[in-house]
C-alpha positions, 0 to 999 in steps of 0.5 A: 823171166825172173820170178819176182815178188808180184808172180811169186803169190800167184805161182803158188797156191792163190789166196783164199779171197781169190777163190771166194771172188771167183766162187761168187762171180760164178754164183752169179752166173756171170758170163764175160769177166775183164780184168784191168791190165794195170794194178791200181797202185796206193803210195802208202805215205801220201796215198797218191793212186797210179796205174802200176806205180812202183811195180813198173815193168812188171805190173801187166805181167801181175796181171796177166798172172792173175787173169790166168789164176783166174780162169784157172779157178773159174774151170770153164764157168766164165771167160775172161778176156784176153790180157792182150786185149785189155792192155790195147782198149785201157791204153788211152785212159788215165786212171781218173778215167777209169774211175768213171762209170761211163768209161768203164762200160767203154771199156767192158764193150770194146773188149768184148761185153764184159759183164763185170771188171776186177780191178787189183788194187796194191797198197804200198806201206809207208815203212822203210822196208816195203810192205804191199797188200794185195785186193780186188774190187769187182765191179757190175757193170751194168748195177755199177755196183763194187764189191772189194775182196783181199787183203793178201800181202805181197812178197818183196825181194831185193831186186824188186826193192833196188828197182823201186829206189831202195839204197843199202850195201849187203856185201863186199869183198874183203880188202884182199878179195879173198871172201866176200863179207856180209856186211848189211844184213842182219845176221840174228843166227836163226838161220844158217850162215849160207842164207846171207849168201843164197839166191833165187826170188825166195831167198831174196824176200827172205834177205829182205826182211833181213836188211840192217835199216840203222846203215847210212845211204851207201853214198854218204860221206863215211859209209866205206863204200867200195865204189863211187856213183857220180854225176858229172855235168860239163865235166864237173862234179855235181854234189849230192844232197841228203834229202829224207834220208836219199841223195839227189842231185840237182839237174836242169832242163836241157842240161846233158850229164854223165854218170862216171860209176867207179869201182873202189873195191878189191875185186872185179865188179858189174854194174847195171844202170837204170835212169828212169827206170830204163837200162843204159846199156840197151835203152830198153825198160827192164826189171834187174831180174830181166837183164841176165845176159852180161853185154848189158851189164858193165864190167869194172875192174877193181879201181877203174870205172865207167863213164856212162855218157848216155843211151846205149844200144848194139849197133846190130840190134837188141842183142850185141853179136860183136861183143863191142859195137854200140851206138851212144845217144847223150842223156839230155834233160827234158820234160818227162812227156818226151823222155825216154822212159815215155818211149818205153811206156812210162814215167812211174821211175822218173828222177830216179839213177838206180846202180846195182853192183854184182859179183863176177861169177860165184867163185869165192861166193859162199854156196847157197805206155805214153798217154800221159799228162805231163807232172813238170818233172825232168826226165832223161830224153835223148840228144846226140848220137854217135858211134862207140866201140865199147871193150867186150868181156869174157868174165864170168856171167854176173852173181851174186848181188853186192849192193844197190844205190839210187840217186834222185834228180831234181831242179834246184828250187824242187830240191830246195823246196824238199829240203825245207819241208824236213 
Protein backbone atom coordinates (compact mmCIF):
# COMPACT_ATOMS: atom_id res chain seq x y z
CA UNK A 1 0.00 0.00 0.00
CA UNK A 2 1.10 3.31 -0.46
CA UNK A 3 2.48 5.36 2.13
CA UNK A 4 -0.05 8.31 2.00
CA UNK A 5 -0.03 11.47 4.09
CA UNK A 6 -2.41 9.81 7.08
CA UNK A 7 0.51 7.00 7.66
CA UNK A 8 3.32 8.98 7.00
CA UNK A 9 3.11 10.81 10.60
CA UNK A 10 2.81 7.69 12.37
CA UNK A 11 5.56 5.70 10.62
CA UNK A 12 7.76 8.51 11.91
CA UNK A 13 8.53 9.61 14.94
CA UNK A 14 4.83 9.97 17.00
CA UNK A 15 4.07 13.56 17.93
CA UNK A 16 4.68 14.62 21.27
CA UNK A 17 0.89 15.16 22.23
CA UNK A 18 0.58 11.21 21.58
CA UNK A 19 3.36 10.60 24.04
CA UNK A 20 1.93 12.79 26.71
CA UNK A 21 -1.73 10.94 26.22
CA UNK A 22 -0.24 7.73 26.30
CA UNK A 23 2.05 8.84 29.67
CA UNK A 24 -1.16 10.30 31.37
CA UNK A 25 -3.44 7.33 30.34
CA UNK A 26 -0.79 5.31 32.33
CA UNK A 27 -0.46 7.74 35.34
CA UNK A 28 -4.05 6.82 35.70
CA UNK A 29 -3.67 3.26 35.88
CA UNK A 30 -6.00 2.86 33.07
CA UNK A 31 -6.23 -0.94 32.05
CA UNK A 32 -8.30 -1.39 28.51
CA UNK A 33 -8.21 1.64 25.98
CA UNK A 34 -10.43 1.77 22.78
CA UNK A 35 -9.67 3.72 20.01
CA UNK A 36 -12.53 4.44 17.30
CA UNK A 37 -11.93 2.79 14.27
CA UNK A 38 -13.06 6.08 11.98
CA UNK A 39 -11.38 9.80 12.48
CA UNK A 40 -13.93 12.28 13.34
CA UNK A 41 -13.39 14.58 10.26
CA UNK A 42 -14.36 18.75 10.66
CA UNK A 43 -14.75 20.52 7.08
CA UNK A 44 -12.94 23.52 7.62
CA UNK A 45 -15.54 25.72 5.55
CA UNK A 46 -18.72 24.81 6.92
CA UNK A 47 -17.45 22.97 10.07
CA UNK A 48 -19.72 19.94 9.05
CA UNK A 49 -18.56 16.59 11.08
CA UNK A 50 -18.17 13.07 9.51
CA UNK A 51 -16.99 9.75 10.22
CA UNK A 52 -13.44 9.68 8.04
CA UNK A 53 -14.95 12.44 5.70
CA UNK A 54 -12.29 13.17 2.93
CA UNK A 55 -9.89 10.73 3.94
CA UNK A 56 -12.05 8.08 2.43
CA UNK A 57 -10.70 4.65 2.25
CA UNK A 58 -7.71 5.33 4.26
CA UNK A 59 -9.54 6.50 7.29
CA UNK A 60 -9.37 2.90 9.30
CA UNK A 61 -5.99 2.24 8.12
CA UNK A 62 -5.18 5.86 10.09
CA UNK A 63 -6.35 4.40 12.81
CA UNK A 64 -5.39 1.12 12.72
CA UNK A 65 -2.02 3.26 12.49
CA UNK A 66 -2.22 4.87 15.48
CA UNK A 67 -4.08 2.15 17.66
CA UNK A 68 -0.36 0.54 16.78
CA UNK A 69 1.44 3.71 17.53
CA UNK A 70 -0.34 3.59 20.71
CA UNK A 71 0.24 0.23 22.02
CA UNK A 72 3.90 0.80 20.75
CA UNK A 73 4.31 3.65 23.63
CA UNK A 74 1.98 2.02 26.04
CA UNK A 75 4.96 -0.72 26.18
CA UNK A 76 2.59 -3.38 27.76
CA UNK A 77 1.17 -0.78 30.59
CA UNK A 78 -2.79 -1.09 28.77
CA UNK A 79 -4.13 -3.08 26.25
CA UNK A 80 -5.90 -1.55 23.42
CA UNK A 81 -8.59 -3.26 21.68
CA UNK A 82 -8.15 -4.70 18.50
CA UNK A 83 -9.00 -2.58 15.54
CA UNK A 84 -10.91 -5.26 13.74
CA UNK A 85 -13.01 -5.39 16.65
CA UNK A 86 -13.83 -1.82 16.82
CA UNK A 87 -14.49 -1.59 13.03
CA UNK A 88 -17.30 -4.57 13.67
CA UNK A 89 -19.11 -3.26 17.11
CA UNK A 90 -19.17 1.11 15.92
CA UNK A 91 -20.28 -0.13 12.26
CA UNK A 92 -24.11 0.73 13.20
CA UNK A 93 -23.65 3.74 14.78
CA UNK A 94 -23.59 7.26 13.16
CA UNK A 95 -21.49 9.86 14.70
CA UNK A 96 -24.40 11.76 16.40
CA UNK A 97 -24.77 8.23 18.15
CA UNK A 98 -21.35 8.19 19.29
CA UNK A 99 -21.89 11.37 20.63
CA UNK A 100 -24.12 10.00 23.22
CA UNK A 101 -22.81 8.74 26.38
CA UNK A 102 -24.78 5.99 26.49
CA UNK A 103 -23.81 4.93 23.14
CA UNK A 104 -20.28 4.92 24.07
CA UNK A 105 -20.49 2.75 27.04
CA UNK A 106 -22.16 0.24 24.54
CA UNK A 107 -19.58 0.61 22.67
CA UNK A 108 -16.69 0.41 25.53
CA UNK A 109 -18.72 -3.04 26.68
CA UNK A 110 -19.23 -4.80 23.62
CA UNK A 111 -15.73 -4.46 22.53
CA UNK A 112 -14.14 -5.62 25.49
CA UNK A 113 -14.91 -3.22 28.75
CA UNK A 114 -13.00 -0.62 27.48
CA UNK A 115 -12.40 1.65 30.19
CA UNK A 116 -11.37 4.97 28.22
CA UNK A 117 -12.27 5.72 24.18
CA UNK A 118 -9.66 8.17 22.11
CA UNK A 119 -11.40 9.42 19.41
CA UNK A 120 -9.08 11.36 16.66
CA UNK A 121 -10.45 14.09 15.71
CA UNK A 122 -9.20 15.76 11.57
CA UNK A 123 -9.63 19.15 10.94
CA UNK A 124 -9.54 20.22 7.66
CA UNK A 125 -8.73 24.18 6.62
CA UNK A 126 -10.75 26.10 4.68
CA UNK A 127 -7.93 26.86 2.02
CA UNK A 128 -7.48 26.00 -1.67
CA UNK A 129 -4.49 23.81 -0.69
CA UNK A 130 -5.57 21.50 1.86
CA UNK A 131 -4.05 22.08 5.62
CA UNK A 132 -5.47 18.82 8.31
CA UNK A 133 -4.71 18.90 11.85
CA UNK A 134 -4.50 16.37 13.86
CA UNK A 135 -5.96 15.84 17.85
CA UNK A 136 -7.13 13.17 20.13
CA UNK A 137 -10.03 13.50 22.71
CA UNK A 138 -9.68 10.95 25.36
CA UNK A 139 -12.73 9.93 27.16
CA UNK A 140 -13.49 8.38 30.75
CA UNK A 141 -15.98 6.40 30.28
CA UNK A 142 -17.20 5.86 33.56
CA UNK A 143 -16.45 10.08 34.75
CA UNK A 144 -17.62 10.59 31.10
CA UNK A 145 -15.33 13.22 31.29
CA UNK A 146 -13.16 14.52 28.00
CA UNK A 147 -9.62 15.52 27.92
CA UNK A 148 -8.34 16.86 24.26
CA UNK A 149 -4.48 16.30 23.21
CA UNK A 150 -2.83 17.40 19.83
CA UNK A 151 -2.82 19.65 17.65
CA UNK A 152 -0.14 17.83 14.89
CA UNK A 153 -0.80 18.95 11.18
CA UNK A 154 -0.97 16.15 8.95
CA UNK A 155 0.99 16.02 5.60
CA UNK A 156 -0.94 15.85 2.03
CA UNK A 157 0.28 14.51 -1.11
CA UNK A 158 -1.12 14.70 -4.64
CA UNK A 159 -2.71 11.54 -4.63
CA UNK A 160 -4.49 12.03 -1.67
CA UNK A 161 -5.31 15.94 -2.74
CA UNK A 162 -6.64 14.16 -6.70
CA UNK A 163 -8.68 11.69 -4.38
CA UNK A 164 -10.19 14.42 -2.40
CA UNK A 165 -11.42 16.53 -5.48
CA UNK A 166 -8.66 18.73 -6.12
CA UNK A 167 -8.29 19.69 -10.08
CA UNK A 168 -4.60 21.10 -11.72
CA UNK A 169 -2.38 20.24 -14.35
CA UNK A 170 1.44 19.78 -13.48
CA UNK A 171 2.89 18.26 -16.29
CA UNK A 172 2.56 17.63 -19.97
CA UNK A 173 4.68 16.37 -22.65
CA UNK A 174 6.20 18.79 -25.24
CA UNK A 175 4.27 19.06 -28.40
CA UNK A 176 6.74 16.27 -30.03
CA UNK A 177 7.08 14.15 -26.95
CA UNK A 178 10.19 14.34 -26.65
CA UNK A 179 10.12 15.84 -22.77
CA UNK A 180 8.02 16.17 -20.40
CA UNK A 181 7.35 19.83 -19.14
CA UNK A 182 6.61 21.18 -15.86
CA UNK A 183 3.85 23.14 -16.26
CA UNK A 184 1.95 23.52 -12.94
CA UNK A 185 4.24 23.74 -10.07
CA UNK A 186 5.91 26.30 -9.07
CA UNK A 187 9.37 26.36 -9.60
CA UNK A 188 10.91 29.06 -7.05
CA UNK A 189 14.74 27.57 -7.56
CA UNK A 190 15.41 26.72 -4.18
CA UNK A 191 15.21 23.14 -4.93
CA UNK A 192 16.73 21.27 -7.68
CA UNK A 193 15.17 21.03 -10.82
CA UNK A 194 14.84 17.10 -10.43
CA UNK A 195 12.32 17.77 -7.42
CA UNK A 196 9.59 18.99 -9.88
CA UNK A 197 9.67 15.37 -11.34
CA UNK A 198 10.45 12.85 -8.21
CA UNK A 199 8.14 10.49 -6.81
CA UNK A 200 7.35 8.58 -3.84
CA UNK A 201 4.76 10.15 -0.55
CA UNK A 202 7.54 12.37 0.42
CA UNK A 203 8.22 14.16 -2.48
CA UNK A 204 4.44 14.30 -3.37
CA UNK A 205 3.84 16.60 0.09
CA UNK A 206 6.61 18.52 -1.19
CA UNK A 207 5.07 18.98 -4.73
CA UNK A 208 2.08 19.83 -3.18
CA UNK A 209 2.87 23.04 -1.41
CA UNK A 210 4.53 23.68 -4.81
CA UNK A 211 1.24 23.76 -6.79
CA UNK A 212 0.57 27.17 -8.80
CA UNK A 213 -3.25 28.01 -7.31
CA UNK A 214 -3.64 31.22 -9.93
CA UNK A 215 -3.87 28.21 -13.03
CA UNK A 216 -7.97 27.75 -14.29
CA UNK A 217 -9.54 24.12 -13.84
CA UNK A 218 -7.85 22.06 -16.49
CA UNK A 219 -11.07 21.82 -17.86
CA UNK A 220 -11.91 25.42 -18.50
CA UNK A 221 -12.35 26.76 -22.06
CA UNK A 222 -8.61 28.23 -22.95
CA UNK A 223 -6.71 26.09 -20.43
CA UNK A 224 -4.79 23.77 -23.32
CA UNK A 225 -5.32 21.16 -21.62
CA UNK A 226 -3.91 17.87 -23.57
CA UNK A 227 -7.13 15.50 -22.86
CA UNK A 228 -10.72 16.02 -22.61
CA UNK A 229 -13.31 14.51 -19.57
CA UNK A 230 -16.83 14.39 -21.16
CA UNK A 231 -20.09 13.38 -20.07
CA UNK A 232 -22.11 12.07 -22.65
CA UNK A 233 -25.60 11.09 -21.62
CA UNK A 234 -28.18 9.54 -24.44
CA UNK A 235 -25.01 10.22 -26.78
CA UNK A 236 -24.99 13.92 -26.20
CA UNK A 237 -22.65 16.00 -24.74
CA UNK A 238 -23.46 17.32 -21.38
CA UNK A 239 -22.04 20.86 -20.54
CA UNK A 240 -20.15 21.57 -17.98
CA UNK A 241 -20.48 24.61 -15.46
CA UNK A 242 -18.09 26.57 -13.49
CA UNK A 243 -19.28 26.60 -9.81
CA UNK A 244 -16.95 28.10 -7.17
CA UNK A 245 -14.08 27.60 -9.14
CA UNK A 246 -15.15 23.56 -10.19
CA UNK A 247 -17.01 22.30 -13.06
CA UNK A 248 -20.32 20.27 -12.50
CA UNK A 249 -22.56 18.84 -14.67
CA UNK A 250 -26.03 18.24 -14.45
CA UNK A 251 -27.48 14.45 -13.99
CA UNK A 252 -30.53 13.27 -13.22
CA UNK A 253 -32.41 10.37 -11.25
CA UNK A 254 -32.20 7.42 -13.34
CA UNK A 255 -30.31 8.91 -16.13
CA UNK A 256 -27.65 6.46 -17.38
CA UNK A 257 -24.26 8.66 -18.67
CA UNK A 258 -21.14 7.91 -19.95
CA UNK A 259 -17.74 9.55 -19.50
CA UNK A 260 -15.64 9.37 -22.94
CA UNK A 261 -11.93 10.48 -21.52
CA UNK A 262 -9.96 11.64 -24.65
CA UNK A 263 -6.17 11.95 -24.86
CA UNK A 264 -5.20 15.09 -26.95
CA UNK A 265 -1.60 14.92 -25.91
CA UNK A 266 1.49 14.19 -27.99
CA UNK A 267 2.17 11.07 -26.06
CA UNK A 268 0.62 7.96 -24.90
CA UNK A 269 -1.21 8.28 -21.42
CA UNK A 270 -3.33 6.26 -18.44
CA UNK A 271 -6.05 7.29 -17.26
CA UNK A 272 -7.73 6.24 -13.99
CA UNK A 273 -11.33 6.90 -13.08
CA UNK A 274 -12.83 7.16 -9.74
CA UNK A 275 -17.02 7.84 -9.42
CA UNK A 276 -17.91 8.14 -6.10
CA UNK A 277 -14.78 7.40 -5.10
CA UNK A 278 -14.78 4.08 -6.35
CA UNK A 279 -12.62 2.62 -9.40
CA UNK A 280 -14.20 2.08 -12.75
CA UNK A 281 -12.44 -0.41 -13.78
CA UNK A 282 -12.78 -3.12 -11.04
CA UNK A 283 -15.54 -1.63 -9.27
CA UNK A 284 -13.58 -1.58 -6.23
CA UNK A 285 -13.23 1.54 -3.44
CA UNK A 286 -9.48 2.45 -3.70
CA UNK A 287 -7.14 5.42 -3.00
CA UNK A 288 -4.84 6.21 -6.31
CA UNK A 289 -1.89 5.05 -4.44
CA UNK A 290 -3.56 1.66 -4.22
CA UNK A 291 -4.19 0.72 -7.54
CA UNK A 292 -0.56 -0.13 -9.03
CA UNK A 293 -1.38 -2.97 -11.29
CA UNK A 294 -1.94 -1.53 -14.98
CA UNK A 295 -5.14 -3.65 -16.16
CA UNK A 296 -7.02 -1.31 -13.76
CA UNK A 297 -5.79 1.87 -15.52
CA UNK A 298 -6.75 2.60 -19.20
CA UNK A 299 -4.08 3.13 -21.79
CA UNK A 300 -4.79 6.10 -24.38
CA UNK A 301 -2.80 6.50 -27.26
CA UNK A 302 -2.20 10.17 -27.97
CA UNK A 303 -5.33 11.21 -29.95
CA UNK A 304 -7.71 8.34 -29.13
CA UNK A 305 -9.92 7.82 -26.03
CA UNK A 306 -12.11 5.68 -23.92
CA UNK A 307 -15.59 5.59 -23.30
CA UNK A 308 -16.26 4.33 -19.81
CA UNK A 309 -19.80 2.98 -20.07
CA UNK A 310 -19.87 1.86 -16.51
CA UNK A 311 -18.81 -0.60 -13.57
CA UNK A 312 -16.18 -2.65 -14.99
CA UNK A 313 -14.93 -6.04 -13.45
CA UNK A 314 -12.61 -9.04 -14.70
CA UNK A 315 -14.66 -11.63 -15.81
CA UNK A 316 -12.34 -14.17 -13.88
CA UNK A 317 -12.23 -12.34 -10.60
CA UNK A 318 -10.45 -9.43 -8.68
CA UNK A 319 -7.43 -9.72 -10.90
CA UNK A 320 -7.85 -10.04 -14.72
CA UNK A 321 -5.83 -13.10 -15.82
CA UNK A 322 -6.77 -12.96 -19.45
CA UNK A 323 -5.57 -9.14 -19.85
CA UNK A 324 -9.20 -8.37 -21.85
CA UNK A 325 -12.26 -10.31 -20.55
CA UNK A 326 -14.31 -8.00 -18.42
CA UNK A 327 -18.07 -7.70 -17.37
CA UNK A 328 -19.64 -3.91 -17.96
CA UNK A 329 -22.48 -2.80 -15.57
CA UNK A 330 -24.16 0.61 -16.93
CA UNK A 331 -23.84 3.61 -14.64
CA UNK A 332 -27.17 4.37 -13.60
CA UNK A 333 -28.22 7.57 -11.19
CA UNK A 334 -29.81 6.48 -8.08
CA UNK A 335 -30.20 7.71 -4.64
CA UNK A 336 -26.95 7.59 -2.79
CA UNK A 337 -28.50 4.74 -0.31
CA UNK A 338 -28.23 2.48 -3.13
CA UNK A 339 -25.20 3.35 -5.18
CA UNK A 340 -22.27 1.64 -5.38
CA UNK A 341 -19.84 3.61 -3.33
CA UNK A 342 -22.76 2.41 -0.48
CA UNK A 343 -21.65 -1.19 -1.62
CA UNK A 344 -18.42 -0.48 -0.93
CA UNK A 345 -18.59 1.33 2.37
CA UNK A 346 -19.56 4.91 1.86
CA UNK A 347 -20.68 7.87 0.52
CA UNK A 348 -17.94 10.61 1.69
CA UNK A 349 -16.93 10.92 -2.71
CA UNK A 350 -20.34 10.87 -3.49
CA UNK A 351 -20.99 13.76 -6.73
CA UNK A 352 -17.66 13.35 -7.53
CA UNK A 353 -15.86 12.23 -11.31
CA UNK A 354 -12.11 12.44 -10.47
CA UNK A 355 -9.46 11.21 -13.78
CA UNK A 356 -6.10 11.14 -12.94
CA UNK A 357 -3.50 11.06 -15.93
CA UNK A 358 0.08 9.06 -15.85
CA UNK A 359 3.00 8.52 -17.84
CA UNK A 360 3.35 5.29 -19.51
CA UNK A 361 6.68 4.28 -17.82
CA UNK A 362 9.63 6.59 -17.05
CA UNK A 363 11.23 7.08 -20.26
CA UNK A 364 11.94 10.34 -21.14
CA UNK A 365 10.66 11.08 -17.15
CA UNK A 366 13.54 13.44 -15.66
CA UNK A 367 15.05 11.22 -12.88
CA UNK A 368 14.34 11.94 -9.61
CA UNK A 369 -19.44 0.95 5.66
CA UNK A 370 -23.69 1.15 4.51
CA UNK A 371 -25.62 2.33 7.84
CA UNK A 372 -26.36 5.12 6.51
CA UNK A 373 -29.27 8.24 6.34
CA UNK A 374 -29.79 8.98 2.95
CA UNK A 375 -28.75 13.15 2.40
CA UNK A 376 -31.13 13.09 -1.24
CA UNK A 377 -27.93 13.45 -3.04
CA UNK A 378 -27.49 11.18 -6.64
CA UNK A 379 -24.94 8.49 -6.85
CA UNK A 380 -24.00 6.28 -9.37
CA UNK A 381 -25.78 2.90 -8.76
CA UNK A 382 -25.78 -0.07 -11.13
CA UNK A 383 -28.22 -0.87 -14.19
CA UNK A 384 -27.42 -3.37 -17.13
CA UNK A 385 -24.71 -5.90 -17.50
CA UNK A 386 -23.20 -7.13 -20.32
CA UNK A 387 -20.18 -8.94 -21.25
CA UNK A 388 -17.14 -6.75 -23.00
CA UNK A 389 -13.92 -7.57 -24.43
CA UNK A 390 -11.52 -4.78 -23.34
CA UNK A 391 -7.73 -4.39 -25.88
CA UNK A 392 -5.20 -5.55 -23.38
CA UNK A 393 -1.78 -3.83 -23.09
CA UNK A 394 2.03 -4.48 -22.72
CA UNK A 395 3.12 -0.80 -22.27
CA UNK A 396 5.05 -0.17 -19.55
CA UNK A 397 3.68 0.02 -15.86
CA UNK A 398 2.18 3.51 -15.31
CA UNK A 399 4.76 6.75 -14.00
CA UNK A 400 4.90 9.59 -13.12
CA UNK A 401 1.56 11.51 -12.63
CA UNK A 402 0.63 14.24 -15.24
CA UNK A 403 -2.37 16.02 -14.09
CA UNK A 404 -5.74 15.14 -12.12
CA UNK A 405 -9.32 16.42 -13.02
CA UNK A 406 -12.68 16.20 -11.16
CA UNK A 407 -16.00 16.69 -12.35
CA UNK A 408 -19.24 17.47 -9.58
CA UNK A 409 -22.61 16.10 -10.42
CA UNK A 410 -25.77 17.41 -9.40
CA UNK A 411 -29.37 17.94 -10.08
CA UNK A 412 -30.44 20.81 -12.23
CA UNK A 413 -32.01 22.84 -9.52
CA UNK A 414 -29.13 21.94 -6.66
CA UNK A 415 -26.59 23.33 -9.30
CA UNK A 416 -28.89 26.21 -9.93
CA UNK A 417 -29.11 26.73 -6.22
CA UNK A 418 -25.04 26.63 -5.97
CA UNK A 419 -24.62 29.04 -8.63
CA UNK A 420 -26.92 31.52 -6.94
CA UNK A 421 -25.32 31.39 -3.47
CA UNK A 422 -21.93 32.80 -5.57
Amino acid sequence: MNQTFLTLLLLGSPGQFLEDMVDDVIDERYETVAVLPRPVYIDGEDQKASLGGELGPQAHYFCDRLSREIVKLADGEFDVIETSKMQEVCRKYSLTQIQRKSVRQLIAEQAGDAEILVIPVVTNSASPAKKFDLKCIVVDLDRNSEEEYGVEELQIGLSDAAYMGESWELRRWSEDGSTLLNVGLEDSGASPKSALFGTGPRMEQRQYKWIDRSRPHPLMTGSKFPASVEILVNGEKRPLQTVNQSQYVVLENDEEPIIQVTNRGSKDVYALVFVDGVNVMGKKRQHPGEVIARDFHRLLKNGQGFKYEGWYTPQSGNKPQSGNKWTVESFKLTDERDSVAAESGSVDRVGMITCLFYTVGWEGVIPGDRFLQSGGRLGFGSGRTRPVELDATNADAPGLMLSAVTIRYARKAEVADLTASK
